[in-house]
Each structure stands twice: as C-alpha cells, then as structure tokens.
N, C-alpha and C positions, 0 to 999 in steps of 0.2 A: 306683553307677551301675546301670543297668537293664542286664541281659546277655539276650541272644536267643542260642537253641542248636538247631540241627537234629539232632535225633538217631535212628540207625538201631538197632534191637536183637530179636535173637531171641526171643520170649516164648516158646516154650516151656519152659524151667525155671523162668518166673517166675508169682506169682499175680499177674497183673495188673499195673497201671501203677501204682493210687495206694498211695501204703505205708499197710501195715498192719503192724502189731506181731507179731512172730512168725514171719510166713514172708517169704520173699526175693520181693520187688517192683521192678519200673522204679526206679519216684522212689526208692525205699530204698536203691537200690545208687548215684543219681546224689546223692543227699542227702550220704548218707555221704561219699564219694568227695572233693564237691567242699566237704565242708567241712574235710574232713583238709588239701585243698590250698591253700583260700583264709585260712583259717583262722580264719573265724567259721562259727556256722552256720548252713547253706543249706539253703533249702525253694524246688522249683522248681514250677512252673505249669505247666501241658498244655495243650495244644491242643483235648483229647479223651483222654480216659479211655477205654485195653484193658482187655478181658477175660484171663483164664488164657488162656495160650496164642497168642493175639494177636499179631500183629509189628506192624514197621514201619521203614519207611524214609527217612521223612520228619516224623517226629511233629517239635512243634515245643515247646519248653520256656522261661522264660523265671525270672527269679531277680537279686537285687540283689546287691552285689559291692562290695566298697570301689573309690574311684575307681581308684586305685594299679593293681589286679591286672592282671597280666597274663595275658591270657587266650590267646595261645600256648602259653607253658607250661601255665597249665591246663588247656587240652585235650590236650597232649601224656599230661601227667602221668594225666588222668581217663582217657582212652584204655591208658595202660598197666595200669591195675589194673581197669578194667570189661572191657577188650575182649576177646574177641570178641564176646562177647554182646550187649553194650551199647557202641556207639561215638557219639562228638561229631562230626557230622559237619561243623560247623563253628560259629564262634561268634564272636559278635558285639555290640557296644555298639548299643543298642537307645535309642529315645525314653524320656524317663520315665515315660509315660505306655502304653507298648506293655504289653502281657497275652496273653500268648500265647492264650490261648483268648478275651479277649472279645473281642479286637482282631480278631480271624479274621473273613474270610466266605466261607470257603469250606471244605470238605474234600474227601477224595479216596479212597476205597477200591479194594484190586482182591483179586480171591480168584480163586483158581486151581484146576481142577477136572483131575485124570489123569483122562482117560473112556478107557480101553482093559482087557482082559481084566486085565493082569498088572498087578502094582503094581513103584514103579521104587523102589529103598533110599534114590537121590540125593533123590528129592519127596516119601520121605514124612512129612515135619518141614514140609512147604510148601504140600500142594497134597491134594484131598481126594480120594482116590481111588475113583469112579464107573464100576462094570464094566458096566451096564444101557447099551444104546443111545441116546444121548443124542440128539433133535430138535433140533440150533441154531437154526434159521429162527424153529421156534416160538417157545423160549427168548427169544428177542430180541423178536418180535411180542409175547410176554407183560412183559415189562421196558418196553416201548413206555408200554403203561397208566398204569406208574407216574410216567412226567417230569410235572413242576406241581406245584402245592400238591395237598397232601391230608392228611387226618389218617391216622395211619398206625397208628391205636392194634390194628388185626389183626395189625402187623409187628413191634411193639414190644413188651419186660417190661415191664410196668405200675408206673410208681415208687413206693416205697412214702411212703403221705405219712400227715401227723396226720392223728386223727378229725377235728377244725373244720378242716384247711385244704382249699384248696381243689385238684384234681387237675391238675398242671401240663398244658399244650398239649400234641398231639401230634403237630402238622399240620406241616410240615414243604415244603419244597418241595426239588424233586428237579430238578438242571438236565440232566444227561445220564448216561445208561446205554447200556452195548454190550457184547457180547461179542465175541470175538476167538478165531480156530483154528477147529477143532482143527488144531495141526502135526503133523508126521508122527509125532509119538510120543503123540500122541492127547492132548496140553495146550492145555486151555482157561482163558481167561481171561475176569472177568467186570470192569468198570470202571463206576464211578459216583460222580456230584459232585453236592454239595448244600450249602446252604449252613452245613446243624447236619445231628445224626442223633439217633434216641433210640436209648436201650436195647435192646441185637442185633437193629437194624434192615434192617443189611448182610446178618448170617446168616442171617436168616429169610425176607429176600427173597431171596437165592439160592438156599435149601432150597427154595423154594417152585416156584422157577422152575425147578429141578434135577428139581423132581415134575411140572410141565411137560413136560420134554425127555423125562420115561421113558412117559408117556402117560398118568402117574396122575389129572392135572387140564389142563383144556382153557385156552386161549391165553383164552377171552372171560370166564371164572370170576375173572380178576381184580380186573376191577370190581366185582363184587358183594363179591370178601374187600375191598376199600377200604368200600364202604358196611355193610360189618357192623359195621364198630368192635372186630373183639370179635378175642381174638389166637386161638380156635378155630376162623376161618376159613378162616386161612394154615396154610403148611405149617414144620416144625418147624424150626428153625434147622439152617443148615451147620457141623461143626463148626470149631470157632475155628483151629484149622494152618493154614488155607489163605490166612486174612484177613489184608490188612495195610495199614494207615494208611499211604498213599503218601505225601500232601502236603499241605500247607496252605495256604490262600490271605490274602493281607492287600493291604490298602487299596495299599500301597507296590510291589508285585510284577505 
C-alpha cells in the first residue's frame, strides 16, 4: 500500500533532507527507522527537498508498505527512535497513485526574523537574529512585487545541468506573501505560498527584503532584480535556522 506521512523535524543537526551517504540526513534517519520497523526496505518521497539546517513542520513524505502493516505501531515505534528531532506526525493510507511531491500544489514557508538589540538562547536554533532597525511597511510593499508568475532566476541557485541539456524553468508563481509583528520581543515572521519553489528561493527573498528593512535597497529595486535574471541582483540568502516548510497543499485538502 501507498503510506502518506506528515512529518515535523529539527534540521539543525542534519545535512539536509535527501540521504546522502556519510552524513546523517532527514530521509536517512526515516529510511532507516522505518525499515528496521516494517521490515523490508523503505525509501520515502518529499514534498520538497531542505537544505542543512532547514526544519519543518509540515513537510509531507510518502512510501510503499506491505498491506498488513500497521501503521500505529509504526509511527509509535519510528517516533521512539527518531524523536525528538524527527517526529511522524501522522500517517496514513494514501491513494496508489499519491506522490507526495508530484501530487502537491501547493507549498508553504515561514522564517522568523529576532529584530531587537540582544539575541534570546530560546530562538537561536529558530529564528535569525537581526540587530539593525528593521522597516516592516517597506518589507511588506517590497514582497508586494513578488505575488504572480515570474521567473525567479535572480532569487534562485542555478541547477546544475549537462552541457547538451537544456536549463530547467525558473518562473514560478507566488500566491501570497506577508509579514507579521514585530511582537513585543521584537519577532518577526515572514509567510509565503506558491505553488513549487526553486533553489533558496525562500532565503534569498527574505535576505533581500531584510536588505530592504535596514535601508540598504529601496521597496521599487525589486522589479528590476526580477527583470535582471541574473542571482547578482538580489540580495544574499537568509540563513537556513530560521526557515521552515510549514505545509503542503494536495488536490484532496
């Protein structure tokens, strides 16, 4: 059977989502796990592909299973030996036809920005800490720019491809962006949905728009980094602690 899994996890001690041989990964820690449990082995599907450091609390997984298993136990069981770091937050018999990532149309980021003098111990595994006076209004008028299709190849790492092939799309459409706060402890949040993303698309717009808020670059310069194409445009990616794959969207939800 097809299994659909929501899963929440810390990335910071991890490199990333997809396994790589050598160092400790997402999928490597839920590969392992769930095949020691079900007891063939398990290679599961994302939604979307983290970076080092990267969370998430809604990323979505998806994996075949003999009919039999019970996936109660399962999740109990993969929960006891991944978590805290890595928990199942729920899990379920899927269509056979479901793919956690082509199936999608939708995703979800939010990154969280400390903007006040002093840094907190509790945020800073979570949230990027920004001591410069930060512009909201602007911030937000400049994310404005971004909702529609656009090619996003200034906000994007450029994937690496063969000499003969040809450079995949970069254009992207962006349904909504906001920010939210700052609350009394000076946290800010950024939010946006779209239907794919590329390559620290999330980071680099919010770098950007963080260069924004301290008065490095002006609210109208946006448009122009969209018509450059070129990722020297924009401004440098946020770093990865703060970001994290809230949710995912499917045809069914």
């Amino acid at each position: 059977m097809r299994v659909r899994a929501t899963v929440a996890y810390d990335g910071g001690p991890f490199h990333g989502f997809a396994a790589n041989e050598g160092v400790r990964t997402i999928a490597g820690e839920l590969d392992d796990a769930l095949s020691r449990v079900v007891g063939t082995t398990i290679s599961v599907t994302c939604a979307g592909r983290t970076d080092r450091g990267v969370h998430a609390f809604g990323q979505v997984v998806s994996f075949d299973a003999p009919d039999d298993t019970d996936l109660d136990r399962v999740r109990r069981s993969v929960n006891r030996q991944c978590g805290p770091s890595v928990v199942l937050r729920s899990l379920k018999r899927a269509g056979d036809d479901f793919d956690a990532r082509f199936t999608a149309t939708g995703r979800s980021y939010r990154y969280r920005v400390l903007n006040r003098r002093d840094p907190d111990p509790f945020l800073a595994a979570t949230a990027w800490h920004v001591t410069d006076p930060l512009d909201v209004p602007a911030m937000q008028s400049a994310a404005d720019h971004l909702v529609g299709e656009h090619d996003f190849s200034s906000f994007c790492r450029r994937p690496k491809v063969a000499t003969d092939a040809a450079a995949p799309s970069l254009v992207r459409r962006i349904e909504t962006v906001g920010w939210q706060g700052p609350d009394d402890d000076g946290l800010l949040e950024f939010s946006i949905t779209a239907s794919a993303f590329c390559h620290q698309m999330v980071r680099s717009i919010v770098g950007t728009l963080v260069d924004v808020g301290r008065g490095m670059r002006s609210v109208d310069d946006v448009p122009g980094m969209l018509e450059a194409r070129d990722r020297q445009a924009a401004g440098s990616p946020a770093p990865p602690h703060g970001l994290v794959l809230w949710s995912v969207r499917y045809p069914d939800a």
